[in-house]
C-alpha positions as CSV (number, residue, x, y, z in Angstrom):
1,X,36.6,127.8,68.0
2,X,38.3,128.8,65.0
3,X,39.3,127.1,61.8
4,X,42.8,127.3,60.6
5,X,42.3,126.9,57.0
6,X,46.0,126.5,56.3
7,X,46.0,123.1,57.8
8,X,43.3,122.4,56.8
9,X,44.3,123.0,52.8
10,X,47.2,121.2,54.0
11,X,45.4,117.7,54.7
12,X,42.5,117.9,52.1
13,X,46.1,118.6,49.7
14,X,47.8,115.1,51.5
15,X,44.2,113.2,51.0
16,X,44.0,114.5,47.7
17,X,47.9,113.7,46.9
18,X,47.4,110.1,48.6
19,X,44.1,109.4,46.7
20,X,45.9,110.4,43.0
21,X,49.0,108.0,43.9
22,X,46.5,105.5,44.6
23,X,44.2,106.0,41.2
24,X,47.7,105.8,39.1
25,X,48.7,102.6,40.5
26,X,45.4,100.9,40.0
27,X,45.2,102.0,36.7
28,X,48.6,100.8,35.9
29,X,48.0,97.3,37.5
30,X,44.4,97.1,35.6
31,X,46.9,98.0,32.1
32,X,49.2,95.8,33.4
33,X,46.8,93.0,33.8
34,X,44.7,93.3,30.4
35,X,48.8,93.6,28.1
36,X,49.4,90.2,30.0
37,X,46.1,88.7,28.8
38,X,47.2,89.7,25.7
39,X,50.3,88.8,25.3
40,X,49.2,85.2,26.9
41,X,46.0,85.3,24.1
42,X,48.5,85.8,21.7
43,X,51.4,83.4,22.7
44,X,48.1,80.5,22.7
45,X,47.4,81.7,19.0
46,X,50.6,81.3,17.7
47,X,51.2,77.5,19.6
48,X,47.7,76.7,17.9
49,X,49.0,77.7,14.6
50,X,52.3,76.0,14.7
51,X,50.3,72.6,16.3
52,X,48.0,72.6,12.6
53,X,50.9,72.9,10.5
54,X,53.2,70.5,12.4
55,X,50.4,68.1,12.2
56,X,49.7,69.2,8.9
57,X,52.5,68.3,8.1
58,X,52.6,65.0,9.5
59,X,49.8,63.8,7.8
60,X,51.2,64.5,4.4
61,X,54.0,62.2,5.1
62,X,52.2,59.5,6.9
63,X,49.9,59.2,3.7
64,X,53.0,59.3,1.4
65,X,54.2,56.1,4.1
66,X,51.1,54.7,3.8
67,X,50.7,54.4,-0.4
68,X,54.6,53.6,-0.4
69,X,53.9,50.5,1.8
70,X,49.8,49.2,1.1
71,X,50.8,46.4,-0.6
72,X,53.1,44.9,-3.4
73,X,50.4,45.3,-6.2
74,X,49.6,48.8,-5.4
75,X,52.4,51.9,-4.7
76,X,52.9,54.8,-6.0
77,X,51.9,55.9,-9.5
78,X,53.4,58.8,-10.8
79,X,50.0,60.8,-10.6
80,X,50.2,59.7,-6.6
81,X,54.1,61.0,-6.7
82,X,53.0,64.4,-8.2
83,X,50.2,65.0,-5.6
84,X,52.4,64.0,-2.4
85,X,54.9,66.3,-4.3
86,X,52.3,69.3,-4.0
87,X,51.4,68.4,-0.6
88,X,54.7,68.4,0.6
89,X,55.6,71.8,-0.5
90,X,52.6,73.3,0.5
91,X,53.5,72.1,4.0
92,X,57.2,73.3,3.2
93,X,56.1,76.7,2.7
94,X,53.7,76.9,5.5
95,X,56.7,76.1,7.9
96,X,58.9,77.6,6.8
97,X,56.4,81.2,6.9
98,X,56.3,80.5,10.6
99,X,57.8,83.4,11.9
100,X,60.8,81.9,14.5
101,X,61.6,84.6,16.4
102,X,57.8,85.2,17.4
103,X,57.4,81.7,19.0
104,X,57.1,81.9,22.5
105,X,59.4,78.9,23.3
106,X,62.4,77.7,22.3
107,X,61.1,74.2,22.3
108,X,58.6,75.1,19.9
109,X,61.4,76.8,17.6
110,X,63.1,73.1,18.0
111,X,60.0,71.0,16.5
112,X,59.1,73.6,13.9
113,X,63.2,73.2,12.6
114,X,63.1,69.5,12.9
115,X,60.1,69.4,11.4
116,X,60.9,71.4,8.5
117,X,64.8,69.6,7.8
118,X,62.4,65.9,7.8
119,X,59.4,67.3,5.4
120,X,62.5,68.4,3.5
121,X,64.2,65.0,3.3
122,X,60.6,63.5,2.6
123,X,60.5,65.7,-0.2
124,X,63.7,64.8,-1.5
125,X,62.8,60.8,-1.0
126,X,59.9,61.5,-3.2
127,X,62.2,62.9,-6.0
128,X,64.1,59.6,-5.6
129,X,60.4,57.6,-5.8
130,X,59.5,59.9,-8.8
131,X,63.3,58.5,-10.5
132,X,62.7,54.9,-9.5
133,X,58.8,54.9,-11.0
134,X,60.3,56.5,-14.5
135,X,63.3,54.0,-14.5
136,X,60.9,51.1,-13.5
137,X,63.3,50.1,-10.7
138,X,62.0,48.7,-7.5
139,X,61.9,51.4,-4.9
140,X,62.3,51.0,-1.1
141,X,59.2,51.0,1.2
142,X,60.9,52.5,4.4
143,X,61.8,55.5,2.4
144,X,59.4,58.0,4.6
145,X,59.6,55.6,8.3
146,X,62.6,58.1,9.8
147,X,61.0,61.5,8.5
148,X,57.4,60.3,9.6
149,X,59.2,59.2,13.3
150,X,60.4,62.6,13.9
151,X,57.5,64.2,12.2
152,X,55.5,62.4,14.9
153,X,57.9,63.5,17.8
154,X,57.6,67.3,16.2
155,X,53.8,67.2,16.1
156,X,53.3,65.7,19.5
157,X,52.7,68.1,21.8
């Protein structure tokens, strides 16, 4: 019996052929698999982020709600007007650094731009408490209920 090394070539060359196709795809499905990780890793980082400042953020107008309506002996002083001043632009800045286009939902692009038009008004309503305190004039104690309402809706998810 002899061997005809032509077919033989021939299959160890299809085996060969069959085995390569085979190594590329798993490769590609073990790349595939570990950029998906990723991008997943990465799209939980950035919700994470935006969760802190959105609460962030909520917090520094739930305490400027809560020194505008303790009591009638005790609101704001001017010192307290100055620090929510700083504490609401500090949350300003940090949502409005959030980078928009990166988010990986459009829901989440909908709280961060809610939540920065109400931490706006906020800030405006504490110009108007900072007026009232130099005037002496009686100032309203609602003044941060609607921005700290959709400050909670942005925050709570």
């Amino acid at each position: 019996m002899t061997v005809d090394w032509t077919t033989t070539t021939d299959w160890v060359q299809a085996v060969g052929s069959i085995a390569a196709v085979w190594a590329a795809f798993a490769i590609f499905s073990r790349q595939n698999r570990e950029h998906i990780a990723r991008e997943k890793d990465a799209a939980e980082a950035k919700i994470t982020a935006v969760r802190a400042v959105l609460s962030r953020s909520y917090e520094a107008v739930r305490r400027a709600h809560s020194k505008m309506t303790r009591n009638a002996n005790t609101t704001f002083a001017l010192g307290n007007v100055s620090a929510t001043e700083e504490d609401l632009d500090e949350c300003i800045d940090l949502l409005c650094s959030v980078p928009l286009f990166d988010l990986p939902s459009t829901e989440l692009v909908t709280r961060v731009m809610d939540a920065r038009y109400w931490l706006i008004t906020a800030r405006r309503r504490t110009e108007k408490v900072r007026q009232s305190l130099e005037k002496g004039a009686s100032m309203d104690k609602d003044l941060y209920k609607v921005p700290l309402e959709h400050l909670s809706n942005a925050a709570d998810f």
